[in-house]
C-alpha positions in Angstrom: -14.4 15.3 1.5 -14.2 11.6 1.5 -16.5 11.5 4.8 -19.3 13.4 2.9 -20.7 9.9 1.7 -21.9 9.4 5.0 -22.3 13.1 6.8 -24.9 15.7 7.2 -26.1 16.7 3.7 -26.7 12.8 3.1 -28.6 12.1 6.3 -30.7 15.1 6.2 -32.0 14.0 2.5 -33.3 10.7 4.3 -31.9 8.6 1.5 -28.4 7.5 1.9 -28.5 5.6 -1.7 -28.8 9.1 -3.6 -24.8 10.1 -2.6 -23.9 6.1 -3.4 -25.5 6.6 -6.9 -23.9 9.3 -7.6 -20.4 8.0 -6.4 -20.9 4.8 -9.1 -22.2 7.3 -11.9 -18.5 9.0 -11.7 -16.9 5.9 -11.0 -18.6 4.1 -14.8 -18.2 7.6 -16.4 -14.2 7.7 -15.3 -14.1 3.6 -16.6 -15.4 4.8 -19.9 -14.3 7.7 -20.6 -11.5 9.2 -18.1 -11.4 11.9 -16.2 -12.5 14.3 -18.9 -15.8 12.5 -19.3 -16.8 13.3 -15.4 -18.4 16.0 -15.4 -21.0 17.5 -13.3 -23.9 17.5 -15.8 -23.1 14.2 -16.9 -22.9 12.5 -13.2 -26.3 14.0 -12.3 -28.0 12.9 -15.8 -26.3 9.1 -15.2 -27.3 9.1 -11.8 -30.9 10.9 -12.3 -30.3 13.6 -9.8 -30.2 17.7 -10.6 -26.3 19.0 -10.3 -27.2 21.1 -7.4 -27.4 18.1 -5.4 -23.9 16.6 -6.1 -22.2 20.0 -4.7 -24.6 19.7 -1.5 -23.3 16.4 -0.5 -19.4 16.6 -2.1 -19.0 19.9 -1.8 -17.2 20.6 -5.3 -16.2 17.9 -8.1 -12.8 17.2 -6.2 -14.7 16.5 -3.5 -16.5 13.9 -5.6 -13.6 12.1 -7.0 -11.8 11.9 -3.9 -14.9 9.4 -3.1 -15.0 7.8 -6.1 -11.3 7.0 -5.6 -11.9 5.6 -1.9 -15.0 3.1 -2.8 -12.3 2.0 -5.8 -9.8 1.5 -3.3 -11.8 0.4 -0.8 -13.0 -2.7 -2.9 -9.3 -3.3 -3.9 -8.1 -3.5 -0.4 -10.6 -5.8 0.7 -9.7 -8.6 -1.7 -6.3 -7.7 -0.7 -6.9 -8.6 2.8 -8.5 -11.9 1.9 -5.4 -12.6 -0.2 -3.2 -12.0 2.5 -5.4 -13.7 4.9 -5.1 -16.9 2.6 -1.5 -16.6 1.9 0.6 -19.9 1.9 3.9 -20.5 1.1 7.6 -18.5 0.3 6.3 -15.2 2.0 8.6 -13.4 -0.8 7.0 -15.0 -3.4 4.1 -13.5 -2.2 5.2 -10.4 -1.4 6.3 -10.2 -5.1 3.1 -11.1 -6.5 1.2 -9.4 -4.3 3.3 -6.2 -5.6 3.0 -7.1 -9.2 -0.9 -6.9 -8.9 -0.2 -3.5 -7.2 1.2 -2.4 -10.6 -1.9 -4.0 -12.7 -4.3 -2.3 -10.5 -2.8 0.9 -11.4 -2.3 1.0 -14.8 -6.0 -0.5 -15.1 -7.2 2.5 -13.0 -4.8 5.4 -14.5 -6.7 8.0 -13.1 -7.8 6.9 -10.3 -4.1 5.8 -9.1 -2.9 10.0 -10.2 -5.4 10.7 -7.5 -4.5 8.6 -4.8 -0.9 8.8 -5.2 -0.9 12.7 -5.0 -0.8 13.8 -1.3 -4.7 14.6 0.2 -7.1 13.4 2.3 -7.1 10.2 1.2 -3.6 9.0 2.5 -5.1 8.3 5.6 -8.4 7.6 4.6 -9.1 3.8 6.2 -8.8 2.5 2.8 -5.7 3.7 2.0 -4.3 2.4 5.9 -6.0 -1.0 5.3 -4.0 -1.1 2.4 -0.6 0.0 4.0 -1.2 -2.3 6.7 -2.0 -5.7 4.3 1.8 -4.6 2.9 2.9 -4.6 6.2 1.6 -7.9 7.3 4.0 -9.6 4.1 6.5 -8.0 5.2 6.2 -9.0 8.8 6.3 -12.7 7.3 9.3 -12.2 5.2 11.0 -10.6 8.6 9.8 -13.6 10.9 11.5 -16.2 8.3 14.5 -14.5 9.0 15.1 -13.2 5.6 14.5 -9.4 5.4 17.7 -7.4 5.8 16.2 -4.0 6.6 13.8 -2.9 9.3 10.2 -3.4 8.6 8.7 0.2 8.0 11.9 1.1 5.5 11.1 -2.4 3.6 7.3 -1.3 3.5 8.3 2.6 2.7 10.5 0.7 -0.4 8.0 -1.0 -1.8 5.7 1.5 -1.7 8.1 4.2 -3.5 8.9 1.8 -6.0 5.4 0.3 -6.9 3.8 3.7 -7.4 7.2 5.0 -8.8 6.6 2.4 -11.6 3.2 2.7 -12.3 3.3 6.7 -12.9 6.5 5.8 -14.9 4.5 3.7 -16.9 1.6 6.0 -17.0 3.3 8.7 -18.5 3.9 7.3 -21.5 2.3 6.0 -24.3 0.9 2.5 -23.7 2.8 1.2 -27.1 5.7 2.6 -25.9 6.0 1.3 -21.8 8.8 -1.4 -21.6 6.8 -4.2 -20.3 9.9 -5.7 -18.4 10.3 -2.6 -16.2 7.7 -3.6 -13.7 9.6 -6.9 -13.0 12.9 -5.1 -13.2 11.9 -3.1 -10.5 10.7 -5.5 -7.8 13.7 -7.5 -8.5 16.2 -4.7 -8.2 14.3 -3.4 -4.4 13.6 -7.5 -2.9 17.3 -7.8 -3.7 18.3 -4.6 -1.5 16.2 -5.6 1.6 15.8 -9.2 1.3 18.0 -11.9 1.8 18.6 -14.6 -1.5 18.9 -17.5 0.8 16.1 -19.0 2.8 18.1 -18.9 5.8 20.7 -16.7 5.8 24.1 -17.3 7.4 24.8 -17.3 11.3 27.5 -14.3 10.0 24.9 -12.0 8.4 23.2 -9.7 11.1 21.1 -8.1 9.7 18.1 -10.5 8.6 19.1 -12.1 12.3 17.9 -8.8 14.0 14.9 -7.9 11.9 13.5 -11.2 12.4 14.3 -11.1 16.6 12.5 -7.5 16.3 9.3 -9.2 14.4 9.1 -11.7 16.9 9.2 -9.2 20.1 5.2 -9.2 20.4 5.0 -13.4 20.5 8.0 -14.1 22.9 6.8 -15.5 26.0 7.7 -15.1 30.1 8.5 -11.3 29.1 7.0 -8.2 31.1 5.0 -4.9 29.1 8.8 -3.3 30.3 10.9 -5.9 29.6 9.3 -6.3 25.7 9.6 -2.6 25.6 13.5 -2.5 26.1 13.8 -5.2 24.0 12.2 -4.2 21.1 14.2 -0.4 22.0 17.3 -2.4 22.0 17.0 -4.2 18.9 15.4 -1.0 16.6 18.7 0.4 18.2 21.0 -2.0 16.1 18.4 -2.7 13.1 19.2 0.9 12.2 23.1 1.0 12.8 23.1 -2.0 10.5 21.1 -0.1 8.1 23.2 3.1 8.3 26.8 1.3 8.8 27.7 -0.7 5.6 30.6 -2.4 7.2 28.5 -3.3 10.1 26.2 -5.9 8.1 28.2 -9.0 8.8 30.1 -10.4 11.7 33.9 -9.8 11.3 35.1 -13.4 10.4 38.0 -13.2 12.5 36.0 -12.9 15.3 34.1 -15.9 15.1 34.9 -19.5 17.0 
């Protein structure tokens, strides 16, 4: 339903702003009033256009708020990109505040963030991957500094479990009664699982050593399409047996020099 913005029924009426009205009428009726408050009479009265209209272009009112939940993430993503674009500095640093506006953003837009977390259409709407994929470039940074201890796509699957598993935490209960050090609690509890304390971690510790030699597969020069392939095989291979094999995070000190 997402697509309908911009498909047939909004072509044919020869006036592509009618279905972007109607998308911010819901969006300022769901600000000021939640989701109860967006209903179909009262989007088409805000955005001066008879009801019939609304199910010609979105189909049904889920239809509808699956859009007005893409434009809202849509805008959110793209300042997110420009932040990660400008992004200087400790790349965990930023990764944690980058996750800490993830919470704010959610408990700002309660029902909007219900929507998009619940599986639909909009999971791989390109919102929702432009977001995914600004996540993924921190965590490529914290990888190429040698400090992430896990393999890239389970570091990005963690912090996306535990950012939306805090914010519907959060959301279910009573604003006066959320503990506001939960959020923070969090973060620190997951960076401490995947990433390393140190700025550069010890020769000994493999782990960070790997994931950072995977993240730098695509820049290392002299190397063939086949030869950058079985690299990168080669070192997925022993990211994930040091993920699986406790014992096998660390070189065995009495086989160093």
């Amino acid at each position: 339903m997402i697509s309908s913005i911009h498909g047939r029924d909004s072509r044919r009426d020869g006036r592509e702003v009618v279905p972007a009205r109607i998308v911010d009428a819901a969006e300022n009726l769901l600000r000021e009033g939640g989701a109860d408050a967006v209903t179909t009479r009262a989007v088409a009265q805000r955005a001066g256009v008879p009801a019939p209209t609304i199910f010609r272009i979105f189909g049904d009112k889920d239809g509808l708020m699956e859009s007005v939940a893409e434009q809202v993430l849509a805008r959110y993503v793209t300042a997110k990109a420009q932040q990660v674009a400008d992004e200087r500095g400790d790349p965990v640093d930023a990764l944690r505040a980058a996750w800490r506006t993830h919470v704010d953003f959610g408990l700002a837009n309660p029902d909007l963030f219900v929507l998009l977390s619940a599986p639909g259409p909009h999971a791989d709407s390109p919102a929702a991957v432009a977001g995914t994929q600004a996540l993924a470039t921190r965590v490529a940074r914290v990888a190429t500094a040698g400090r992430l201890r896990v393999a890239q796509e389970r570091a990005v699957q963690m912090i996306q479990a535990a950012g939306n598993g805090v914010v519907l935490t959060l959301l279910a209960r009573p604003e006066t009664e959320r503990d506001p050090a939960l959020a923070d609690a969090v973060i620190d509890t997951t960076l401490r699982g995947i990433v390393t304390q140190d700025a550069a971690p010890p020769a000994s510790d493999l782990a960070p050593l790997a994931v950072a030699a995977r993240a730098a597969v695509p820049e290392l020069p002299a190397l063939s399409d086949a030869e950058r392939t079985l690299l990168t095989e080669w070192l997925d291979r022993s990211v994930a047996a040091l993920q699986e094999g406790g014992q096998s995070w660390t070189v065995n000190p009495w086989l160093e020099p």
